[in-house]
N, C-alpha and C positions, 0 to 999 in steps of 0.2 A: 421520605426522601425529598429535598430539596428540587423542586420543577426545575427544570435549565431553563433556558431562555433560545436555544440555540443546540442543533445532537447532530454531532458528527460520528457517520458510520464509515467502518472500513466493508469492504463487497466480500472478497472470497473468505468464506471460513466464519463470514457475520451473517453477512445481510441474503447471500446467495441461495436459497435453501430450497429449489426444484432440481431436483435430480442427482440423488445421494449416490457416487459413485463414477461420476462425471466427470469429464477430461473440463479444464476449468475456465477452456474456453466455448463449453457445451453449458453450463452450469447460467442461470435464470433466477427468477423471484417467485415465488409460488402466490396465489395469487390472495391468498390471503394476509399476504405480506406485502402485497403492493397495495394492498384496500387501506391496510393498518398505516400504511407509511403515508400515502395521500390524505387519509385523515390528519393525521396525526399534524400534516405538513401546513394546513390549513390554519393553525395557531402557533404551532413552533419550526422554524427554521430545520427542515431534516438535509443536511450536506453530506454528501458520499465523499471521502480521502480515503485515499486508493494508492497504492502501487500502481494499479495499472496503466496504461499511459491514455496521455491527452487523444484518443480513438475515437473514429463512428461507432466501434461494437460501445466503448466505454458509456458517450454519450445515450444510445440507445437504449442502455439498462439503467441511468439513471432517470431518462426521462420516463420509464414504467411508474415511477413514484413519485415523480417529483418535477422543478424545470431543471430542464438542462445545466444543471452548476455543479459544479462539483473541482476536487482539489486529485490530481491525476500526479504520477510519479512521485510520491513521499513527498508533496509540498513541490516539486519544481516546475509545475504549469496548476494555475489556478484558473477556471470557464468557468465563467458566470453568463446564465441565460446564454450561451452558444459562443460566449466570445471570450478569447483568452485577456483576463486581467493582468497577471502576472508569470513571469517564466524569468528560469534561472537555469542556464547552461553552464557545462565548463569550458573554461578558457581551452585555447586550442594545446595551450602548452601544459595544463594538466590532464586534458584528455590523452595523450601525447603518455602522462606520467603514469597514467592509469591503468592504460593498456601496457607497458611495458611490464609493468608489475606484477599482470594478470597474465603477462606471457612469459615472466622467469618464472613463475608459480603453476604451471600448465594449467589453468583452470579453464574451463568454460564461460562464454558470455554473450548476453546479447543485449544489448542496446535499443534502449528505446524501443522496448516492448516489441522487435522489429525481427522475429525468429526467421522470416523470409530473406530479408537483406541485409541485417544488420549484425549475422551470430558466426561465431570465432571458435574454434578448436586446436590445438597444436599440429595434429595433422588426420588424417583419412582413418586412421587404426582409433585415436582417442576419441574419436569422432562416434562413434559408435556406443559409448557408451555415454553420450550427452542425453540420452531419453528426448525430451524435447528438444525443438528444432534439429536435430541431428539430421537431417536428409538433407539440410539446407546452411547447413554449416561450413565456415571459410576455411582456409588454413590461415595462422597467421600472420604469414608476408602478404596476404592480400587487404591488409587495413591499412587504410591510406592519410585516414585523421582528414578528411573532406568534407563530411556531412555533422550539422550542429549535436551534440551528447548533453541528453538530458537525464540519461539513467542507465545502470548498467546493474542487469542480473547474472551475478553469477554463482558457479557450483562448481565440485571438483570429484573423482567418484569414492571421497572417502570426507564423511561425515566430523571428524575429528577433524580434519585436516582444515576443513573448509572453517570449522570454529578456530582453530589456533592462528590460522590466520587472518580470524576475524580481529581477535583481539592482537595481535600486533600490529596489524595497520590500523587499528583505530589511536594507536598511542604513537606509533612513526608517521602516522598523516594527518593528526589534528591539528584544525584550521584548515586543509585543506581539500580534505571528502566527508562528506557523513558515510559511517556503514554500520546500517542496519540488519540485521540476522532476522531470519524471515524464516516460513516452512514450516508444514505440521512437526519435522523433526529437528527446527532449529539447524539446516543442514542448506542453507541457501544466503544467499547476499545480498542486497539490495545497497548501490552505491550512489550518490548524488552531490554536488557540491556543496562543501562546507554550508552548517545553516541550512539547509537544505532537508526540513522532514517535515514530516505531518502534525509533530507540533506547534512547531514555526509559521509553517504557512495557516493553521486556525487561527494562530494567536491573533498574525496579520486579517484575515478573514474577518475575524470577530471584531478588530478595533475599528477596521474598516466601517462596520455597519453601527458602532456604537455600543457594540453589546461588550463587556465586562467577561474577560476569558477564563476569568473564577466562576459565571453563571452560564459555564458551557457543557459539554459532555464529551465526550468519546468512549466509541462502542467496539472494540477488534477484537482479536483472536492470536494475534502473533506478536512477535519482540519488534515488528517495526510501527508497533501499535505505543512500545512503548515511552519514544519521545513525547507523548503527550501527557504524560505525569508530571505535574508542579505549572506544567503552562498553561494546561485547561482543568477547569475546578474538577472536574466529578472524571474517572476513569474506569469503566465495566470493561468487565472479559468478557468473553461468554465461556459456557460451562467448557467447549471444548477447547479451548486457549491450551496454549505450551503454559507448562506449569510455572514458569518465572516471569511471565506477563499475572497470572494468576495472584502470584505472589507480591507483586505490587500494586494490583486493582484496589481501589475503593470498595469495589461491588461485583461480584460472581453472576452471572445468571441463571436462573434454574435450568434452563433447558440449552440444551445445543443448536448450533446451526440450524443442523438437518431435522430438528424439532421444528423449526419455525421460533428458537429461541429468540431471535428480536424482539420480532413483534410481539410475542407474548410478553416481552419486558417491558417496552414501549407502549403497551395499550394504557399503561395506570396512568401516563399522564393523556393521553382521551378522557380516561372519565374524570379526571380530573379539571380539564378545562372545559367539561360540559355541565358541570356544578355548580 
């Protein structure tokens, strides 16, 4: 296999692999996976792109392996060494168009990774069945389009539902949102403005530094893994991927997540740059 020059890992479902059964803001590096990644980092560029948002938790767990850089919300804020490079919100008048959409549709959402302040339900009854953030969840006359939207998770409590209306707003809103299908069960959302994914912001990432986005890698688990086929040269699943991320990877992993599958993937090129 071809060295990269440059390996972007997604965190939950990849890179995350202390504590199998873990609510996924409990979930860590185990530590022979922060040994392998710090090595590993010392000759090849290792960048975490992530869903999750531009955070002190986020930072925090990248810095276990690496410095502080990393590509947060599918591409719409990029921190290198502690400092935001790049960010990409939406206009106030398509956030405006987003939430309506998400409120003739009843769905659930939260914004900006922000389950405390930022999360929407239609009202106190469907609220209950949101699993996460539900204790802290709004009704929807209480969003007011005041605060900057860089990303919005959402889910509805029927799995079909939530894919049928993946794919119809990807095709009534193109050019004007990405949405990515995300979740062990392909039963989640991840929304961001147009241009706005984790292959995008590599590509940008990688020209920035000089490196050629054909000698780069990417390492995920889910379909919002998948914007980065055809932009970055090399694309691994790992063993536990949803099956149509699987189906378009270059390369499988032998092991899963909660193996310590990364780093066991990752070590060949260690010995490889020790040769």
């Amino acid at each position: 296999m071809k060295k990269p020059k440059i390996i972007f890992i997604d965190l939950d479902g990849t890179t995350l692999d202390d504590g199998p059964g873990l609510k996924f803001w409990q979930k860590d590096t185990t530590e022979y996976t922060r040994k392998t990644l710090l090595e590993l980092n010392k000759t090849i560029p290792v960048v975490a792109s992530t869903g999750r948002g531009a955070k002190e938790s986020t930072s925090k767990l990248v810095s276990n392996f690496g410095p502080e850089t990393y590509i947060a919300w599918n591409g719409a804020k990029t921190i290198e060494n502690g400092q935001v490079v790049h960010e990409y919100a939406f206009s106030k008048e398509n956030a405006q168009k987003l939430f309506d959409e998400l409120a003739r549709n009843f769905c659930f959402v939260v914004f900006n990774s922000d389950g405390r302040n930022s999360s929407f339900a239609r009202n106190k009854f469907l609220r209950l069945f949101m699993g996460f953030a539900k204790q802290y969840a709004k009704p929807y006359k209480a969003f007011k389009n005041d605060f900057t939207i860089y990303k919005a998770f959402v889910w509805s409590w029927s799995t079909r539902r939530i894919q049928k209306l993946a794919k119809k707003w990807q095709e009534q809103y193109k050019g004007i949102f990405e949405i990515a299908i995300t979740g062990s069960k392909n039963n989640r959302l991840e929304i961001t403005p147009a241009d706005c994914s984790k292959g995008s912001a590599e590509v940008r990432y990688c020209l920035s530094k000089g490196i050629d986005p054909q000698d780069a890698m990417h390492i995920g688990d889910s379909l919002n893994d998948a914007s980065t086929k055809g932009k970055i040269g090399t694309l691994v699943a790992m063993k536990n991927s949803v099956q149509e991320l699987k189906d378009i990877a270059d390369v499988v992993t032998e092991y899963e997540c909660d193996e310590s599958g990364l780093a066991k993937f990752l070590e060949q090129f260690i010995e490889k740059t020790e040769n």
